[in-house]
N, C-alpha and C positions, 0 to 999 in steps of 0.2 A: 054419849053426849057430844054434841057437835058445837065447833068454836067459832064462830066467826072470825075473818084473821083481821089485823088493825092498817086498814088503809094511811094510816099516818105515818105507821112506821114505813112500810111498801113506800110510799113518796119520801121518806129518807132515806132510804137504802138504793134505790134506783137514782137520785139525781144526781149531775157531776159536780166534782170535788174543786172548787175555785181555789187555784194556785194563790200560793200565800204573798204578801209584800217583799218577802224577805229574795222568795225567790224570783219574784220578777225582777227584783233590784239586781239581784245577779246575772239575770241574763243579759238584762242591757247592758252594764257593764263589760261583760264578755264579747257582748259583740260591739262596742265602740272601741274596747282594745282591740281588737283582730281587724275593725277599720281603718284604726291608725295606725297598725304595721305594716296595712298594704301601702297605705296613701305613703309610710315615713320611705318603706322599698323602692315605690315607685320615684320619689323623689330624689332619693341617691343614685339611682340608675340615670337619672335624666342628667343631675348633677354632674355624673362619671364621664356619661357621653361628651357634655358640653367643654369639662377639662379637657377629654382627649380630642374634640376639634379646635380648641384655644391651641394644645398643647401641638396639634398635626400643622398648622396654619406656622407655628413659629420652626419648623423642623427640628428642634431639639427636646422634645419628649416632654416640654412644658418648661423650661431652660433657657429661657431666651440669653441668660446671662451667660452662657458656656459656648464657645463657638466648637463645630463640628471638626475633628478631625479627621483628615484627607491627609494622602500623597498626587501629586502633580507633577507633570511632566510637560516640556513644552514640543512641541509639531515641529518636524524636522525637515529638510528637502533633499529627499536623494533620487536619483533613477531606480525603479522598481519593473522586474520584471514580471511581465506577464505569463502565466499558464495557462492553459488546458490539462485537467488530470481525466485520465482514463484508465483502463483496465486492460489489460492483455496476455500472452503467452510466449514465451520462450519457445523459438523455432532453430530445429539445424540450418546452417545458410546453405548446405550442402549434405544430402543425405543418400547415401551408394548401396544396393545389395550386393555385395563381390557375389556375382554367380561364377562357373563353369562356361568355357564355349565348346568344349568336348567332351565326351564321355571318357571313365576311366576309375584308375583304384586311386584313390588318396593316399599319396606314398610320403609327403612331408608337411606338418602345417609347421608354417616360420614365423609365429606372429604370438603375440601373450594376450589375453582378454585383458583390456584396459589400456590395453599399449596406443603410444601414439606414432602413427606412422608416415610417411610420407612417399608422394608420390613414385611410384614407380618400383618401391618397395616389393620382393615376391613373399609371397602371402602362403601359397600352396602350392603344391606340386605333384601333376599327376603322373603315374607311369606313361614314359615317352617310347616304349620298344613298337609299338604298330606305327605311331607315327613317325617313329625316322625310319622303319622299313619302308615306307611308302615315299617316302623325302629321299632315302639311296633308289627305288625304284625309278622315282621322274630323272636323278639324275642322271644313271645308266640310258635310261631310255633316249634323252637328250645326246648320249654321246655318240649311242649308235647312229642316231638320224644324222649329226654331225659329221662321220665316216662315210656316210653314204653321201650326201652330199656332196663332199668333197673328192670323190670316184666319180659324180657326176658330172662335178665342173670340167674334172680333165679329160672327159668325154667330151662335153662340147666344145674344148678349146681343137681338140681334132678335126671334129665334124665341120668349126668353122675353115679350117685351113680345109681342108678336103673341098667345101664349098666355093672356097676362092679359086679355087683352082681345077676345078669343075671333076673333081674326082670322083667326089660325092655330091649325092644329090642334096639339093636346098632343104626340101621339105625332111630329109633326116635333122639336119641341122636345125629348123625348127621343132620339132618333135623333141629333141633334145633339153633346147633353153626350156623348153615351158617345164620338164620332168625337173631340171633342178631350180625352177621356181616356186613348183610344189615341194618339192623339199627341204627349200629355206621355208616356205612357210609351215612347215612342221620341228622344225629346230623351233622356230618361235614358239607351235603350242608347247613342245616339252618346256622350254621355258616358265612358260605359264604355271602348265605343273609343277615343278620345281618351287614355283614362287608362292603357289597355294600349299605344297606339301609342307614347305620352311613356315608357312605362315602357322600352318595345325599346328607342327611340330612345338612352334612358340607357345600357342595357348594350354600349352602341359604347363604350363609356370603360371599361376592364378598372380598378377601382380597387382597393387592399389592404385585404381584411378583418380583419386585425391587423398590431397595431405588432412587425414584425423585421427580422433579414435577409436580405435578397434571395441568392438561390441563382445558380446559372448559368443564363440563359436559354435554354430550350430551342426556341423558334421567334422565327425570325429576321424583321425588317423586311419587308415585302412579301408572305410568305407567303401563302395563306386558311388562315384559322383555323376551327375550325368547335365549335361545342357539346361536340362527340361527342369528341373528343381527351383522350386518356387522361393522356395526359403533360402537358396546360399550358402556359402560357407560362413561369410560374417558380415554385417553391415558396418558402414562405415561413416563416421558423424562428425562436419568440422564445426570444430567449436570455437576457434578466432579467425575470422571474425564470426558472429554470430548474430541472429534476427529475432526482434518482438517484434509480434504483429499483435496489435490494439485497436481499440474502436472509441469514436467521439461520436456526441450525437450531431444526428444531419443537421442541429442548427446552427454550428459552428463550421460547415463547410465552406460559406463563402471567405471566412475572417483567417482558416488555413491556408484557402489557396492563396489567400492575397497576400500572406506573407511569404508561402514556398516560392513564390514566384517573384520575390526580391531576395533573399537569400538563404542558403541551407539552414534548415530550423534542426536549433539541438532538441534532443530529450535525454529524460534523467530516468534510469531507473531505482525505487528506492526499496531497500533490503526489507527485512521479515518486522523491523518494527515502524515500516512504514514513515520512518524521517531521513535515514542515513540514505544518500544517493550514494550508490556503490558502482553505477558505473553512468559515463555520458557516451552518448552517441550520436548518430545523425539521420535526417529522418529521409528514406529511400523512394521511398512509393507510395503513392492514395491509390486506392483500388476509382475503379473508374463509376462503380454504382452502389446507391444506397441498400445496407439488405434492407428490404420490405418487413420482415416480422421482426426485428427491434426495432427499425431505425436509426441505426447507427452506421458510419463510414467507416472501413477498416484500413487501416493504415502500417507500413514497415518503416521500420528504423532498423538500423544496422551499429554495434555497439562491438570495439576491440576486445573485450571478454579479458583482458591480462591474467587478470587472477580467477580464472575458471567460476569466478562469481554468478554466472549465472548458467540454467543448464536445460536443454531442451524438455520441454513440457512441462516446467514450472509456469506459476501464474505470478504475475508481480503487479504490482502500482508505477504505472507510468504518467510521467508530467512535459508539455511540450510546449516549448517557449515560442511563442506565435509574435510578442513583442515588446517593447520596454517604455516606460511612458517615462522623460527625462523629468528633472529635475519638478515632481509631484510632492505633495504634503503627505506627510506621515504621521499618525500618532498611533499608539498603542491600540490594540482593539477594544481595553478595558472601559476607554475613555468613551468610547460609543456607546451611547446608549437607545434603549428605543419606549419609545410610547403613542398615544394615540395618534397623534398629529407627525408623528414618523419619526426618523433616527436626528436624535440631539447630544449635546455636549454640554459639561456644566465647565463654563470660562470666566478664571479668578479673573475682578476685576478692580478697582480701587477698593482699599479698605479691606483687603481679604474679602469680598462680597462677591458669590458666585451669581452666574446668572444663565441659565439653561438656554443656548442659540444653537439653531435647527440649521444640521450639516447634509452634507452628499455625500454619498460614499459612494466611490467608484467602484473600489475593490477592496477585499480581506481578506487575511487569513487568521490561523489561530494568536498570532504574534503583533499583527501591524496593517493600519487601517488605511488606505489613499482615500484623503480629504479631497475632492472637484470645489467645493464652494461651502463659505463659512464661518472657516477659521485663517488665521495670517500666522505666519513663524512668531511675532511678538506674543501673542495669546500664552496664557496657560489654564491646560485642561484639568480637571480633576479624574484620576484615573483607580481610586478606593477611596472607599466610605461613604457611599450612596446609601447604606441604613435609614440615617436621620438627615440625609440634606434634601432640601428643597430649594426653589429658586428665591433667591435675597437672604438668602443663610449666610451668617458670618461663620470662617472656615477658618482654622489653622494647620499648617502644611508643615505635616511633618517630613522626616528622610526615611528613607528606604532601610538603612539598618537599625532601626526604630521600630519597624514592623516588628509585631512577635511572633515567633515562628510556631508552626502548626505541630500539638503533638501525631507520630504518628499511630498510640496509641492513649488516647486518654484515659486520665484514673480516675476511678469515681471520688469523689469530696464530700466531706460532710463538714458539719458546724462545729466546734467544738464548745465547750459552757463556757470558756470566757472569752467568746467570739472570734479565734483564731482559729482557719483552714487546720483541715485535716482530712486522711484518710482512713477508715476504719480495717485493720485487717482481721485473717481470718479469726482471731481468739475474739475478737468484738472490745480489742481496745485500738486505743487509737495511733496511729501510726505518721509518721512525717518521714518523708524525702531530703537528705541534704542534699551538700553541694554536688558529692561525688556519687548520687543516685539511688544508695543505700536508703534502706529503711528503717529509722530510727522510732525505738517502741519510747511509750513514756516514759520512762524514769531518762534516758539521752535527751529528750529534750526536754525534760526539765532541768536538766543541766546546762543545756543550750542555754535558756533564760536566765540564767544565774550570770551565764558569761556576755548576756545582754543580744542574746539572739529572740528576737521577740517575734512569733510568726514562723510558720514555716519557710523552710529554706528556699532558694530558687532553683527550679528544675535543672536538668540535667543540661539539655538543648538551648541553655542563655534565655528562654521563656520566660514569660511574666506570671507571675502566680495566677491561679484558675485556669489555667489551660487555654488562654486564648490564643488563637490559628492566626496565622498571619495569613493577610490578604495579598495574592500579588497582585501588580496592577497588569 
């Protein structure tokens, strides 16, 4: 038996379910709450911003009533001199290979590796037995031609009587003079010989051409030595005086010469941490051209070396005083500052009221600024505590031992529950610093408090509690 099915219910069962009142009431609500946390977020941001440009316009972090403190310093006038810093090397002013000028055995070295010597000093010494046999040869040789000679003369003192007196003929008498004119002129080459054999003979003594120090000897006792030896017995290096040769670049060429050529310019050389000048000297030579692949002019200074401070083929930091600019303004370099409009100065003026006016700076360094235009000796600059100042900020000027000093290692800090510093150590209780740097656990400083020490102690270094660095200026 077949059913027909109920089209009524089918169009109940198929149509959509219309959301109730209750829950459409809830969604709206839902979403004008979650509109009004955006709108209320967005307005506190807007809020935030607007305090911190009230708070940036008055430079004190929204404080107008609190003036900034600074240190201040006033512009000085002294003669400042000028530099040029360059880069260079330590050169021997004088560098010798002692060679040999004869062949032979190395029969005495007289000198110690490191020793210092001096001129004319004998260094080595070759066996001399061939060269004074040849030195006694020229001289034998010399004495015979002298013998003869002297049989010649009283030959022709006869010949000449015999000729005066027509005994003998003339032309023997001529014949004669010329025989012992040739043999004066061979008395002279023995001479000669003589004078070359004593000379060889000499160079059996290797002796020092200049006053320095002796290097490591490079051939040993006994060896033959010969002429021809590229390497020497020892070289020899003086070391006072002594040469840096340096380089500036070519754009300071003209501002050199034109000072060399009014007077000797000093230069300083400064040791290994690059401050101490450890020696002055003076400056010798400009080479005569620019090298092409730096650009740079190289230049010698000559330096008395006293204390063997400096030593060939080191590199050092060199500075060369070109000139001195007289009685210039000075301030600190802290005091400079820079921004868009260029390098300015904040300058206290009635009322503690700073005011940021735009300087020159001639020259710096890490210490001390030359003012050209700006500032006057009456001014005073503000030289720390740019954080929060701005220009028209009320400032108050502290002193120098007022600054708090930096630690040089900081401790961490936490809060403690009745709002007094502290440090947590390792057990995770809490720990405090007295006076004498010790770490006192709690139960010490609750004892502290009892005796009216309220607060942790003051650091070690006269510091101000929380660890603040002191600025220098």
């Amino acid at each position: 038996m077949l059913f027909k099915p109920d089209t009524k219910d089918d169009e109940r069962s198929t149509a959509p379910r219309q959301p109730s009142l209750v829950s459409r009431l809830l969604k709206r609500m839902v979403s004008l709450a979650v509109t009004l946390v955006i709108l209320g977020g967005l307005g506190y941001i807007g809020w935030l911003a607007f305090q911190q440009k009230q708070g940036g316009g008055r430079g004190n972090g929204g404080r107008p009533d609190l003036p900034v403190p600074v240190l201040a310093a006033t512009p000085r006038v002294q003669d400042v001199p000028v530099y040029l810093d360059g880069v260079g090397s330590v050169r021997a002013l004088n560098t010798v290979i002692v060679r040999s000028q004869v062949d032979g055995k190395l029969i005495a070295v007289n000198f110690v590796e490191g020793q210092d010597v001096k001129k004319g000093d004998v260094l080595g010494e070759i066996d001399p037995a061939i060269y004074q046999a040849q030195y006694d040869q020229a001289v034998a040789k010399k004495a015979q031609d002298e013998a003869m000679l002297a049989n010649q003369r009283i030959d022709l003192t006869r010949y000449q009587q015999l000729a005066t007196t027509n005994a003998g003929s003339k032309q023997q008498y001529d014949t004669q003079k010329a025989t012992v004119a040739q043999q004066e002129a061979l008395v002279k080459a023995d001479q000669a010989a003589i004078d070359n054999a004593a000379t060889t003979l000499g160079y059996t003594k290797i002796v020092a051409p200049i006053s320095g120090r002796a290097g490591l000897r490079q051939v040993d006792q006994g060896n033959i030595i010969h002429a021809s030896d590229t390497t020497g017995l020892v070289i020899l290096t003086q070391l006072q005086p002594i040469a840096v040769w340096f380089s500036l670049p070519q754009q300071q060429i003209m501002r050199v010469n034109a000072a060399a050529s009014k007077a000797t310019l000093a230069v300083d050389v400064f040791g290994n941490d690059g401050v101490t000048v450890i020696d002055t000297g003076k400056l010798t030579g400009i080479d005569n051209q620019v090298d092409p692949t730096t650009g740079t002019l190289k230049l010698k200074a000559e330096f008395p070396n006293a204390n063997y401070q400096l030593w060939p083929g080191q590199f050092v930091n060199v500075r060369l005083k070109v000139e001195t600019l007289p009685q210039a303004i000075v301030v600190p370099t802290s005091a400079v500052q820079r921004g868009p409009g260029g390098t300015f100065s904040y300058v206290i003026g009635e009322g503690d009221i700073v005011t940021a006016k735009p300087v020159t700076v001639t020259q710096q360094n890490e210490h001390d600024a030359v003012i050209a235009k700006g500032l006057t000796t009456s001014d005073r600059v503000v030289t720390t505590g740019f954080a929060n100042l701005a220009d028209g900020a009320k400032v108050v000027i502290g002193k120098e031992d007022q600054t708090p000093a930096a630690d040089l290692a900081p401790r961490k800090r936490s809060r403690s529950p009745d709002g007094r510093g502290g440090g947590q150590g390792k057990d995770g209780k809490k720990d405090w610093q007295g006076k004498n740097g010790e770490h006192r656990g709690r139960h010490e400083h609750d004892e502290g408090d009892q005796k009216g020490q309220t607060g942790p102690a003051p650091a070690a270094g006269g510091g101000q509690s929380g660890g603040a660095a002191k600025s220098q200026p």
